[in-house]
Structure formats: C-alpha cells, structure tokens
C-alpha positions as CSV (number, residue, x, y, z in Angstrom):
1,X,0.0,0.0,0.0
2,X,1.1,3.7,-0.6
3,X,2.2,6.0,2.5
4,X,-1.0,8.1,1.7
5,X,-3.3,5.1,2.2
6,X,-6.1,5.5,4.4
7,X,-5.4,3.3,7.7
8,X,-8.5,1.4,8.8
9,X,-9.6,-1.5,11.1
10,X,-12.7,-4.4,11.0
11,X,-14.4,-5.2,13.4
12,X,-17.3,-7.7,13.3
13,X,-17.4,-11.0,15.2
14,X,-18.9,-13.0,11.8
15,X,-16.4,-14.6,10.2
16,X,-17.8,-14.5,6.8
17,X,-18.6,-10.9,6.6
18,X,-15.7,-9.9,8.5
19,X,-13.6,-11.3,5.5
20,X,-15.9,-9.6,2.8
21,X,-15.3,-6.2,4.1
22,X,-12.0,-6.9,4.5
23,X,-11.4,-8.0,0.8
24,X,-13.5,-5.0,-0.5
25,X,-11.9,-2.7,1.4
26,X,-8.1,-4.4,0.5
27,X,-8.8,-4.2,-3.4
28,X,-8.8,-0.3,-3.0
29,X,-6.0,1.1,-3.7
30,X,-5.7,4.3,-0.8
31,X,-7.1,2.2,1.8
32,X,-5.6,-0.1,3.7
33,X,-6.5,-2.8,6.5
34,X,-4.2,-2.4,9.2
35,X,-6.0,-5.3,11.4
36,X,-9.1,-7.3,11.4
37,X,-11.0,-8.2,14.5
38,X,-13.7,-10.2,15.8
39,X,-14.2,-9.2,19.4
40,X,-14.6,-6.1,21.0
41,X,-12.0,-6.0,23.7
42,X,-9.3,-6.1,20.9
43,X,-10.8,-2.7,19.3
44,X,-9.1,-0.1,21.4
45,X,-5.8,-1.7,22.2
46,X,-5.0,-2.2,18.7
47,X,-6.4,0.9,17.6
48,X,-4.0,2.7,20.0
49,X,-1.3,0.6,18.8
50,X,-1.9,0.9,15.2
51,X,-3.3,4.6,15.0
52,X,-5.7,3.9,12.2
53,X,-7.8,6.8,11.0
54,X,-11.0,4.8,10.3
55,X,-12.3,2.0,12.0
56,X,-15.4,0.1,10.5
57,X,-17.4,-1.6,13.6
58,X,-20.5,-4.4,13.6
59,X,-23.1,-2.2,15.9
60,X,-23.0,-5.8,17.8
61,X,-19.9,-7.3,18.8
62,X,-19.3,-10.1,21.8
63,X,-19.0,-8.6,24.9
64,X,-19.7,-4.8,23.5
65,X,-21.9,-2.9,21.4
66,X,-20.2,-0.7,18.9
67,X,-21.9,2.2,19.4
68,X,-20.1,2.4,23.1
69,X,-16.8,1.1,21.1
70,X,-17.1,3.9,18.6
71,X,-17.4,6.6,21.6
72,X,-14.3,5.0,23.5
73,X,-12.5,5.3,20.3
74,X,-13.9,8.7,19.3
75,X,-12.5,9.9,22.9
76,X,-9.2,7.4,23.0
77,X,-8.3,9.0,19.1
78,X,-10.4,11.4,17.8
79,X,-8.4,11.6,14.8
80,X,-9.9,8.3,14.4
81,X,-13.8,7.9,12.2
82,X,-15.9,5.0,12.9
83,X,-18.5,3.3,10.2
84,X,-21.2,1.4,12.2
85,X,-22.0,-1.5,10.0
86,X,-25.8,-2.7,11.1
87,X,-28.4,-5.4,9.8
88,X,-31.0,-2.5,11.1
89,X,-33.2,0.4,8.8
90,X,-34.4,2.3,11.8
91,X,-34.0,5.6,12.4
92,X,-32.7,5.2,16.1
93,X,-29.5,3.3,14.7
94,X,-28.1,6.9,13.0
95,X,-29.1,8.7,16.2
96,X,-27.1,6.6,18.4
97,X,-23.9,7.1,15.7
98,X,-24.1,10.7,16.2
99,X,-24.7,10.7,19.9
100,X,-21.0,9.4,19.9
101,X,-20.0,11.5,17.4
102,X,-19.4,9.4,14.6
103,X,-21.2,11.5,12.5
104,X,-19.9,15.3,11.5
C-alpha cells in the first residue's frame, strides 16, 4: 500500500462478513486494513497501537456494542472515524452514531 493510504480497522465477530469487508476494502488502492477483529475488547488496544484513522465496527460485537466502542474510540483517538456496520433500517441506529459523534 502507498504512505498516503487511508489506515482502517474491522471489526465484526462474523467470520464470513468480517472477510468480505475486509477483501472489498483491500482491493482499494488508498485504503488499507491495518488489522481485522472479531471481538470487541481487541478494538481499542489495537487501535491505540496501530493509530488507524478509520475504523469500520458491527453495531454488535461479543462482549460490547459498537456504538459504546465507537465513543471509546472517538475519545481514545479522535483523529480516528468509525462506520457502524448494522443489519438495522431504523432511524434510532443513526441517532445513536451521532450521539458518539461518529457523525460530522
């Protein structure tokens, strides 16, 4: 990947869609997959470690929901933009995105 590649972690605990995004996101040429996870307690250490300046999170993950992931990150890096990826077409699921200021 180029230097000006945009840096960006997966997280989603389902294997097969975990890999989908991943390969989509890999056959771009400015972005780049810095890490890949499945749970949610591996989010923010990596994220810290890696620095990545997007982060794409299931809205459900074991042991967290990624809404509260996305506002720990959001206040751990705030250089850092989450995408929430959700199953869900309700209204409430953009609302909680910007309550943790996903959204600008």
């Amino acid at each position: 990947m180029e230097s000006g590649s945009v840096r960006t972690i997966v997280a989603e605990s389902v294997a097969l869609i975990r890999t989908g995004v991943v390969a989509c996101l890999d056959s771009q040429d400015d972005i780049e997959v810095v890490a890949d996870v499945k749970q949610a307690s591996h989010v923010l250490p990596l994220a810290r470690f890696l620095q990545p300046q997007v982060a794409v999170i299931a809205a459900s993950l074991p042991g967290q929901d990624g809404f509260t992931i996305a506002q720990a990150l959001h206040e751990a890096l705030p250089s850092c933009r989450s995408l929430i990826l959700s199953g869900l077409a309700r209204k409430f699921v953009g609302g909680q995105v910007q309550a943790v200021g996903s959204l600008r």
